[in-house]
N, C-alpha and C positions, 0 to 999 in steps of 0.2 A: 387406261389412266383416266381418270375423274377431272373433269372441268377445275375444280380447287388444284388439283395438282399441278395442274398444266399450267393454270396460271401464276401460282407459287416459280414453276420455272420461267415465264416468260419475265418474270422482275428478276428473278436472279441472272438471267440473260443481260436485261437492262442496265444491271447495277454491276455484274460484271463488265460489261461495254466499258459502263461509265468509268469505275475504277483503272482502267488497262488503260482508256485513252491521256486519263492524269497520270498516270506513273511514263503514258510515254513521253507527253509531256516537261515532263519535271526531269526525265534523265537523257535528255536528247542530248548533253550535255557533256553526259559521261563516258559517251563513246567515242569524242573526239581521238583524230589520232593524236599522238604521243607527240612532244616537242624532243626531240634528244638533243638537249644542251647539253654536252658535258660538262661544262665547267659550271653548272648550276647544280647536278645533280648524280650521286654516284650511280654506278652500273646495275646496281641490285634495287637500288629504288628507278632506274629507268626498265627494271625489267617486270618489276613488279606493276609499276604506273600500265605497260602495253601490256598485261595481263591481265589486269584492272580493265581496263579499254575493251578488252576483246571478249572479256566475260559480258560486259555491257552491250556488247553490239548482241550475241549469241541472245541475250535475257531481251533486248529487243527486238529480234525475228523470231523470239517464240511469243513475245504477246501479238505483234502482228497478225503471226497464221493463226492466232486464237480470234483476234479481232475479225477476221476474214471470215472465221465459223462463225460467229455469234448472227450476220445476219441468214448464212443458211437454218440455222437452229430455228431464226425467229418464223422464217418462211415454212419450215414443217408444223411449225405450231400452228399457222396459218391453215396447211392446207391437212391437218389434222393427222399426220403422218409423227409427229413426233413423239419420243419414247419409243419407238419400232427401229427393228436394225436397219440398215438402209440396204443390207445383203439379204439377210434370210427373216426379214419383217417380222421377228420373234420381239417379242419385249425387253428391251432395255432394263437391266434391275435400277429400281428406283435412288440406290447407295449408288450406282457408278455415275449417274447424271449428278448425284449430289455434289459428285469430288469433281467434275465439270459436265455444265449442262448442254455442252456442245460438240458432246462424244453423239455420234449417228449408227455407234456400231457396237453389238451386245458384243462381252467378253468372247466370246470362241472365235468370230469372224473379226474381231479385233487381230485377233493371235495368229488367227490365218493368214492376214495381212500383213503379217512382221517378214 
């Protein structure tokens, strides 16, 4: 992988950081638990509100583990190891880091690990 490339993903790195840690941010919010008044609110909107809730916490522990890679990512960019599987040190295709640049592992040894 080329110097320009590398560095193309180390801002995408950055700017994905940045974006994950505002949307966590902004929906700390939405994960609170549920109030069950009943007398405020029927049963199908309190079950839909802790639905609501529980999809929010779920979409906030997957930016977490993603925020958690982004400084491993940053650190192979560093030591020049990044775009390589972190299994069988083949190259990463450059379309899977696009879809995140904080995948460590080429398709096959991704699949292995399922």
């Amino acid at each position: 992988m080329d110097a320009s490339t590398v560095e193309y993903f180390r801002l995408a790195l950055l700017e994905l950081q940045s974006q994950l840690q505002d949307i966590e941010e902004i929906a700390k919010d939405s994960s609170k638990p549920v109030k069950l008044d009943q007398t405020m609110v029927g049963r199908l909107s309190r079950m839909d509100a802790m639905q609501g809730a529980e999809m929010a916490r779920e979409a906030s522990r997957r930016r977490r583990l993603q925020l958690a890679r982004i400084p491993v990512a940053l650190q192979r960019i560093d030591d020049g190891d990044y775009g390589f599987c972190a299994t069988c040190d083949e190259l990463i295709a450059e379309g899977r880091l696009k879809i995140d640049p904080t995948y460590a592992h080429c398709v096959n040894c991704a699949d292995a690990r399922k």
